[in-house]
C-alpha positions as CSV (number, residue, x, y, z in Angstrom):
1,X,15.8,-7.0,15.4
2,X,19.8,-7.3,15.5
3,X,19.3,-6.7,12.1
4,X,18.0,-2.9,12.3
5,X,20.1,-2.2,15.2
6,X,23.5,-2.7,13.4
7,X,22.0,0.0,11.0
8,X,21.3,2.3,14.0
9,X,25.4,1.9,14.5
10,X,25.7,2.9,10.7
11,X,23.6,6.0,11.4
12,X,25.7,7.2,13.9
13,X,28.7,6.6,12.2
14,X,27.5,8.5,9.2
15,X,26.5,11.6,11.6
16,X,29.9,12.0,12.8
17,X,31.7,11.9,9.4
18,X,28.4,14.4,8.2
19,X,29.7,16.5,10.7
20,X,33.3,16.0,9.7
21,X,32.5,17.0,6.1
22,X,30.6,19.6,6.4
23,X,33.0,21.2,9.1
24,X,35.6,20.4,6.2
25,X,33.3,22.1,3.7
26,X,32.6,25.5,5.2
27,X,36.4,25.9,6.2
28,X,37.1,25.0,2.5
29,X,34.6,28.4,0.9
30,X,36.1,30.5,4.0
31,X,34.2,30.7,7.3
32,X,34.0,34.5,7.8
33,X,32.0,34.7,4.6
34,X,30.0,32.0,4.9
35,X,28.2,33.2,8.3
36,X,28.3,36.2,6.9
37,X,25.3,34.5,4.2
38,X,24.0,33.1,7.2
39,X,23.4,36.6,9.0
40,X,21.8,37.8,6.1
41,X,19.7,34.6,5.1
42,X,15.8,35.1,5.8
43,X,15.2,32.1,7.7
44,X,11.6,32.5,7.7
45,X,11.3,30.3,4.8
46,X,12.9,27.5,6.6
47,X,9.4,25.9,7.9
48,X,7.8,25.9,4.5
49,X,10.9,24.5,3.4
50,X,10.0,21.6,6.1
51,X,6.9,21.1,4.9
52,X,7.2,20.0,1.8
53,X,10.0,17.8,2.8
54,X,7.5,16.4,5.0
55,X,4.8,16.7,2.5
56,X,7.2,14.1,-0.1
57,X,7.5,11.6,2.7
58,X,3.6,11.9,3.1
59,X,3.3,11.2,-0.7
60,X,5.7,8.0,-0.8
61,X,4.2,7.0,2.2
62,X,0.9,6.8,0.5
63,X,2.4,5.0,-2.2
64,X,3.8,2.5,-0.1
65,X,0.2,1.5,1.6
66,X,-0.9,1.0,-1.9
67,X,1.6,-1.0,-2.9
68,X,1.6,-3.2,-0.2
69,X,-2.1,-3.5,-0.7
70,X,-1.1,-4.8,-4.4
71,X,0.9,-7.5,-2.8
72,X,-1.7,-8.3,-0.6
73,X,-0.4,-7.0,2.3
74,X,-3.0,-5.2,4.4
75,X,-2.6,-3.1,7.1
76,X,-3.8,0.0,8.9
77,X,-3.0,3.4,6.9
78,X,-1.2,4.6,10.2
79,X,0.5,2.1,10.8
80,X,2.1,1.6,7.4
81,X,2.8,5.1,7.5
82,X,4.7,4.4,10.4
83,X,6.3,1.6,9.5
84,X,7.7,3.7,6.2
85,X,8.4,6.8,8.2
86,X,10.7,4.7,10.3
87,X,12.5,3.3,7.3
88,X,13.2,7.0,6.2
89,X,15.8,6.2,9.1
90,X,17.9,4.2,7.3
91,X,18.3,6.6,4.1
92,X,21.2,7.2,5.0
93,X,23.0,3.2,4.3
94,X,24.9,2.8,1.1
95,X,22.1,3.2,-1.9
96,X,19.7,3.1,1.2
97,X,19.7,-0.9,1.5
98,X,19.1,-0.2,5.2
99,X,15.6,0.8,4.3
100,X,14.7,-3.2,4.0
101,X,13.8,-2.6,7.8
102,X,10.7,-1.7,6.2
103,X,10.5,-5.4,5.5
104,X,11.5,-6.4,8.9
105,X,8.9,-4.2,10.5
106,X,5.8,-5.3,8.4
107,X,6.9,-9.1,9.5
108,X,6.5,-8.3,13.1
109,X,3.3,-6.1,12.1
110,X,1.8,-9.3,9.6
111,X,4.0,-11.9,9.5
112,X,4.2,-11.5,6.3
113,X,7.6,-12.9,4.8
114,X,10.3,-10.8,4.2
115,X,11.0,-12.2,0.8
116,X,7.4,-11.4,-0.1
117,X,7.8,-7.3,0.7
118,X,11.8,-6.6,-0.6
119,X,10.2,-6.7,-3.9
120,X,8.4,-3.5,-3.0
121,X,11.1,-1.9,-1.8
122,X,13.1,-2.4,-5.4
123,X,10.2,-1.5,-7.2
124,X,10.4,1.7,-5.2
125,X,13.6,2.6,-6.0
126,X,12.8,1.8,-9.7
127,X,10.0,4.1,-10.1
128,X,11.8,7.1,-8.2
129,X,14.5,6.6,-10.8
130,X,12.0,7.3,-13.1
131,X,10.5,9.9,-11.2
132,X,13.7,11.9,-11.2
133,X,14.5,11.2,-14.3
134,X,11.2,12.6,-15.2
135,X,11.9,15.8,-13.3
136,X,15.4,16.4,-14.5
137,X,14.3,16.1,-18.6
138,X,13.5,20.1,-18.7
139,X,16.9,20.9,-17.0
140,X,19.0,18.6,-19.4
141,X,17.3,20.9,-21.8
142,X,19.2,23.3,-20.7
143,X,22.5,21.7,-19.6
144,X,22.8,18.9,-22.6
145,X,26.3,18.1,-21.3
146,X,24.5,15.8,-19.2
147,X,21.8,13.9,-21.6
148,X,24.6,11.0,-22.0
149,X,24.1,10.7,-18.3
150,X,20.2,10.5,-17.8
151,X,20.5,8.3,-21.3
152,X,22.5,5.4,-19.4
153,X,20.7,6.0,-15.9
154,X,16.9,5.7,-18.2
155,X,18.9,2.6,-20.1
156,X,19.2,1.0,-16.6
157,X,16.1,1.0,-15.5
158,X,14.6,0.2,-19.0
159,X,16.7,-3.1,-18.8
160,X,15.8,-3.7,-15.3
161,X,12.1,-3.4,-16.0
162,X,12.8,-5.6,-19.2
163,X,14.4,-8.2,-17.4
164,X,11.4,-8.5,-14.4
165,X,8.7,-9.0,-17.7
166,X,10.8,-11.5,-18.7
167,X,10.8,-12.9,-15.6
168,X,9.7,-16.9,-16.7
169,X,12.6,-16.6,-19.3
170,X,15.3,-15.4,-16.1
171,X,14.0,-18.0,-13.9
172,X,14.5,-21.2,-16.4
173,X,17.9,-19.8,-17.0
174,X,19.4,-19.0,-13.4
175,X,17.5,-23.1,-12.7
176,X,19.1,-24.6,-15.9
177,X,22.6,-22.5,-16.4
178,X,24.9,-20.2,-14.2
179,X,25.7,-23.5,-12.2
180,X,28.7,-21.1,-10.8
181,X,26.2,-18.7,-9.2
182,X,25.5,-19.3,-5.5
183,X,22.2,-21.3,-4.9
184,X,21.4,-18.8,-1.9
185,X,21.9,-15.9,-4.4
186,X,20.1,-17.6,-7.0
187,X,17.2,-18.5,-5.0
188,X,17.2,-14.8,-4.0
189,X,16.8,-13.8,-7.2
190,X,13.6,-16.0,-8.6
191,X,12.4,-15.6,-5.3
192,X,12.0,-11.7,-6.1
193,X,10.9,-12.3,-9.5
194,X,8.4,-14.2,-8.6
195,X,7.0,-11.9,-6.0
196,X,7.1,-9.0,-8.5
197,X,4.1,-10.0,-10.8
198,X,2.0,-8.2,-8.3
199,X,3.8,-5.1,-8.8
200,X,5.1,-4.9,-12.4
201,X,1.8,-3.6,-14.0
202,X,1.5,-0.8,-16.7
203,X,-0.8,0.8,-14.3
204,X,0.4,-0.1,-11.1
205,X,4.4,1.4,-12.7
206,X,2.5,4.7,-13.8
207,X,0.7,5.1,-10.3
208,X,3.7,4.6,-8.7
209,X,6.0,6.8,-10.9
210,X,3.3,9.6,-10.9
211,X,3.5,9.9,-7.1
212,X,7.3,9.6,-7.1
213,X,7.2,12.8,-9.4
214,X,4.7,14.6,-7.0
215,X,6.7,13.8,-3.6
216,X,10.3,14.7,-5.0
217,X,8.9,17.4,-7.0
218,X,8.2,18.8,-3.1
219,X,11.3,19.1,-2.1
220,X,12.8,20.2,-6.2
221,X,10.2,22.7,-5.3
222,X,12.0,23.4,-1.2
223,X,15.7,24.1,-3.5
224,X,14.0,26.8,-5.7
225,X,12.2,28.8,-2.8
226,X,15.7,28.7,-1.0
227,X,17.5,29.6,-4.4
228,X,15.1,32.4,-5.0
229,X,15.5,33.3,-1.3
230,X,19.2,34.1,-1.8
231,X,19.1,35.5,-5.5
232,X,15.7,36.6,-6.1
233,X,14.5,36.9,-10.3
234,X,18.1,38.0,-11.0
235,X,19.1,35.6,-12.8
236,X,16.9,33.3,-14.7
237,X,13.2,33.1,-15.4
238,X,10.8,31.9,-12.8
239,X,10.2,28.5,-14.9
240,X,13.7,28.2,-16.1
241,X,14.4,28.7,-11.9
242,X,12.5,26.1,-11.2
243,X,13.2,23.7,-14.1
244,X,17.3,24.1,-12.7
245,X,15.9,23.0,-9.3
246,X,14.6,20.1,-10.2
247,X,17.6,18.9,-12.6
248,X,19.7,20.1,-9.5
249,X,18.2,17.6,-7.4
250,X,17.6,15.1,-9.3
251,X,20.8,14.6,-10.8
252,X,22.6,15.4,-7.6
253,X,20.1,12.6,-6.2
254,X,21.1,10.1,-9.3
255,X,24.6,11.0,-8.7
256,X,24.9,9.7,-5.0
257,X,23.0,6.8,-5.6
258,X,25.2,5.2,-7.8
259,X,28.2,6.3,-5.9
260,X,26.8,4.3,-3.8
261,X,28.3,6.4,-0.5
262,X,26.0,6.6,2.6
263,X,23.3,9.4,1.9
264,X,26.0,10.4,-1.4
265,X,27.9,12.6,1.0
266,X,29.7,14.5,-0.4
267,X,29.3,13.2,-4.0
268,X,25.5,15.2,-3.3
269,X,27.0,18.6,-1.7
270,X,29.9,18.9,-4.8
271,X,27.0,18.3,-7.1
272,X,23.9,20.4,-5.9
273,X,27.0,23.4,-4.8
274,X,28.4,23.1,-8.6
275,X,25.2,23.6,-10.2
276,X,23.8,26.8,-8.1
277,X,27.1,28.5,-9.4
278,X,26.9,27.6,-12.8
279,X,22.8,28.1,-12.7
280,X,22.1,30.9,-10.7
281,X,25.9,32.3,-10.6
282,X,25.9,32.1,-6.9
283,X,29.6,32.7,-5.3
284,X,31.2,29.5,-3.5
285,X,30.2,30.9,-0.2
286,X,26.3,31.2,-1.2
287,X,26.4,27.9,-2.6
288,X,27.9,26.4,-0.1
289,X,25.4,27.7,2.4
290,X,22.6,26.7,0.4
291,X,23.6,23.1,-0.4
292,X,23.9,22.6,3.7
293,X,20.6,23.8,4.5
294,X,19.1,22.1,1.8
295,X,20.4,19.1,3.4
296,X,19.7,19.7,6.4
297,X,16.2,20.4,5.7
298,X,15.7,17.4,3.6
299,X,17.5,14.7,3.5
300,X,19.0,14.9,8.1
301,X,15.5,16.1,8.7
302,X,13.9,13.1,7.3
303,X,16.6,11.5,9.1
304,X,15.6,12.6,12.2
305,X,11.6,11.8,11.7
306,X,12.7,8.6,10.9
307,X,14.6,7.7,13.6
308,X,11.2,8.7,16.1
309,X,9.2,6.7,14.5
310,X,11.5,4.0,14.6
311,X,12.0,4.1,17.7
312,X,8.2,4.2,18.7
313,X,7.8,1.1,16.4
314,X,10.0,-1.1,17.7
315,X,8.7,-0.2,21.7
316,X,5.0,-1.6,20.4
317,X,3.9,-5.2,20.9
C-alpha cells in the first residue's frame, strides 16, 4: 500500500496550497465585504446542500458495484461502496488518477488484478464526461460562446469510445507497428482494451451515463439552491436558474479536468465565480463567497468522507 500512501502525501499537499488559494482569493474581492456576505448568508441550507453531495457519491457508488459486477467482479454492496467512498479521497490528484486506489483496494478485497478493474475506472470518467456534457447542453443554449468547447470535449470522447470498438484493429497495430513505443506502455494499452469488452456495451454506456447525469445533477442541483439562497427569482427564471447551474458546474468541472491541476484549483473557483456574475449578476464579493462554499460543500467534503473510509479500509484484514 506504498502506493496509496504517497497519494495521502499529495492530499496534504494540495490542502495547504487550498488553503493558500483561497486565503489569496478572499483577500483579492476585499475581506470586509466578503464576511460581510457571510453574516448575512442563511446557512440553514448548508445540510441539504450536504446531502445531495452525499446523495451523488451514493449514485456513482451504485454504479460502480454494477460495473464491477459487469467485469465479473463480485463483492458485497457495502463493501464496494466502501471501497469507492475511499477512492473519493483521492479526487483531489491531477485528473484524479489517484482514484486507481480503487483498483488497489478491490485486489486486497478479491484479488482480482489490477489491470482487470483500471478499465472501470476509465470507463467512469468516460461516461461522466458524457454526463456533464449532457447537463451543460441547456446552458450552452444560452451562453453559445462556449458550444466550440463542449463540441471538442464531445469529439474527445466520441473518438475515445471509437477507438475502444475498434479495439481488434488498435491491438494488431500497437503488436505490428509503433516499434518506438515502450513495450511496458504498449502492453498497458491492449491490456486495457482487452479488459474493456465487458464494459463497452450500448446498454451497459447508457446505464452508466444515465446515473452519471442523476449523481452530478445532485450537486448542479446543491449550486442553484445556494444561487437562489443569495439572489432569490431576481434575476432569471427558475428553469433558466437551474439550467445556468448545471452548465456552471459542468463546464467549470470539464474545465479543471483538462487542466489537469489537482482538484482544478483554481482553474474551477475562476470558472464557477465568472459565471455567477455574468448569470445571476452577482458582485465579486457574492461570487466569491458562493464559489468557496460550494467547494467546500462538494468537492473538500467528499474529500473528507473519503479520507474515513479510507482509512477504515485499509485497518481491515
Amino acid at each position: 500500500m506504498k502506493h496509496i500512501r504517497k497519494h495521502e502525501k499529495k492530499i496534504l499537499f494540495v490542502f495547504i496550497l487550498t488553503i493558500a488559494i483561497y486565503t489569496i482569493f478572499i483577500l483579492f474581492v476585499d475581506v470586509k465585504r466578503f464576511f460581510g456576505v457571510s453574516m448575512r448568508f442563511t446557512w440553514e441550507i448548508i445540510p441539504l446542500v450536504l446531502v445531495l453531495s452525499f446523495l451523488n457519491y451514493v449514485f456513482r457508488a451504485i454504479r460502480f458495484h454494477y460495473l464491477l459486477k459487469k467485469i465479473h467482479v463480485f463483492i458485497p454492496l457495502r463493501k464496494s461502496f466502501e471501497i469507492f467512498l475511499a477512492g473519493i479521497s483521492m479526487t483531489v490528484t491531477p485528473g484524479k488518477v489517484g482514484e486507481v486506489v480503487k483498483a488497489y483496494l478491490v485486489k486486497k478485497e478479491t484479488g482480482t488484478p489490477v489491470s482487470k478493474t483500471i478499465p472501470l475506472l476509465v470507463f467512469e470518467r468516460v461516461t461522466d464526461g458524457v454526463a456533464m456534457i449532457i447537463m451543460a447542453l441547456a446552458g450552452v443554449y444560452f451562453f453559445r460562446s462556449s458550444f466550440i468547447f463542449f463540441l471538442l470535449s464531445l469529439l474527445v470522447v466520441v473518438v475515445f469510445v471509437c477507438l475502444v470498438f475498434a479495439k481488434k484493429f488498435i491491438i494488431k497495430l500497437l503488436k505490428n507497428r509503433f516499434h518506438w513505443v515502450k513495450k511496458s506502455i504498449k502492453d498497458a494499452i491492449i491490456t486495457f482494451l482487452k479488459e474493456s469488452h465487458h464494459l463497452f456495451h450500448k446498454r451497459v454506456f447508457f446505464q452508466s451515463v444515465f446515473l452519471g447525469v442523476i449523481a452530478w445533477g445532485c450537486e448542479g442541483l446543491a449550486l442553484y439552491l445556494l444561487i437562489h439562497q443569495m439572489v432569490g427569482d431576481a434575476t432569471v427564471s427558475v428553469g433558466k436558474g437551474i439550467a445556468f447551474s448545471f452548465f456552471i458546474f459542468s463546464f467549470s468541472a470539464i474545465a479543471a479536468f483538462f487542466a489537469f491541476i489537482p482538484a482544478g484549483l483554481g482553474v474551477a473557483e475562476v470558472s464557477v465565480g465568472s459565471f455567477l456574475v455574468l448569470f445571476f449578476h452577482m458582485t465579486v464579493s457574492q461570487s466569491a463567497f458562493l464559489t468557496l462554499i460550494f467547494r467546500l460543500a462538494t468537492l473538500w467534503f467528499g474529500v473528507s468522507v473519503g479520507l474515513i473510509f479510507l482509512s477504515r479500509v485499509l485497518k481491515e484484514k
